[in-house]
N, C-alpha and C positions, 0 to 999 in steps of 0.2 A: 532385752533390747527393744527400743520402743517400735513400731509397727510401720512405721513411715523411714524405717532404714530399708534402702533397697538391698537385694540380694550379693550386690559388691561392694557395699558399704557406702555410696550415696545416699545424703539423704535427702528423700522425695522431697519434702516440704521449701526446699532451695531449687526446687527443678523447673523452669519455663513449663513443661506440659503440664504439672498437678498445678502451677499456680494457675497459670490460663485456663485450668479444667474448672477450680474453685470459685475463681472470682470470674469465670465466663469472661474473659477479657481476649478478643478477638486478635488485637496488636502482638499481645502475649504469644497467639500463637503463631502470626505472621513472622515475630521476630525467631522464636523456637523453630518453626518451619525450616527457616533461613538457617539459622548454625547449625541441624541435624541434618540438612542438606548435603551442607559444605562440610562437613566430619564423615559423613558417610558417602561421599561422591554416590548422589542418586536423589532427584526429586519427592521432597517429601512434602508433603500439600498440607496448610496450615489447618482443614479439618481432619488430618490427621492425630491432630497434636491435642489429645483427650487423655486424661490418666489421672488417676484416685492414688495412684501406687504399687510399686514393683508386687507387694505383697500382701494386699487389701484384697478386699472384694471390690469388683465395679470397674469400671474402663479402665482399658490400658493402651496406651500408645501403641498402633501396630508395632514400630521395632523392639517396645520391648517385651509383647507377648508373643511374637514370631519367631523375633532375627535375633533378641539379645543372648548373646552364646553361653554367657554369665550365669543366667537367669535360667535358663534351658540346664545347665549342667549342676548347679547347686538345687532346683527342683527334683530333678534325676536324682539326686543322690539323696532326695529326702530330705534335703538340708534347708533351714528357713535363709538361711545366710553361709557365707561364703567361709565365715569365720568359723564355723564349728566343723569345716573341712582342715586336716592337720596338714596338707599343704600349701593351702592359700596363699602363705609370703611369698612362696616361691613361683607360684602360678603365672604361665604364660599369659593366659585368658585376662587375668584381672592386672599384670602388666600396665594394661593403657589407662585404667581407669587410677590406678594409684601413682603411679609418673606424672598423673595430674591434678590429683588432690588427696595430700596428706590425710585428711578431716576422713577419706573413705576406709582408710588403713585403718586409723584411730576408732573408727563405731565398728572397724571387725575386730578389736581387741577385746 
């Protein structure tokens, strides 16, 4: 599995924070800032919005080296990804993230 699939099966490389991290593009994070704001009701300031990847070395978005529940519970169990957990389909947790994109179920297959 390549190294830029996050731990629920996003992958980083389509993501507002790794691209605004990559390409230092400021707008990028203004606009990321904005939707992770309004998805998470709570103020997230556009130099927050820095990230190499769920699973890289090198910055990470505070939510998702903090807050991300995902990320926290598939590292806990030693797991590089969500998909080598044998209940994942059925998982609460990763619920939100695959009700909204097909593409994250598919790279945890």
């Amino acid at each position: 599995m390549k190294q830029l699939i996050g731990c629920c099966g996003l992958d980083c490389e389509k993501c507002g924070a790794y691209i605004a991290t990559v390409n230092n593009d400021d707008e990028m994070r203004k606009q990321t800032a904005k939707l992770w704001s309004e998805w998470n009701n709570t103020e997230i300031p556009p130099e927050a919005i820095n990230c190499t990847g769920c699973r890289t070395d090198g910055v990470k978005a505070y939510y998702c080296s903090e807050l991300c529940a995902i990320r926290k519970c598939a590292l806990g169990k030693g797991y590089a990804t969500c998909g080598e957990c044998a209940g994942w389909e059925n998982c609460r947790t990763l619920k939100v993230i695959h009700d909204n994109s097909d593409e994250a179920a598919l790279n945890l297959n």
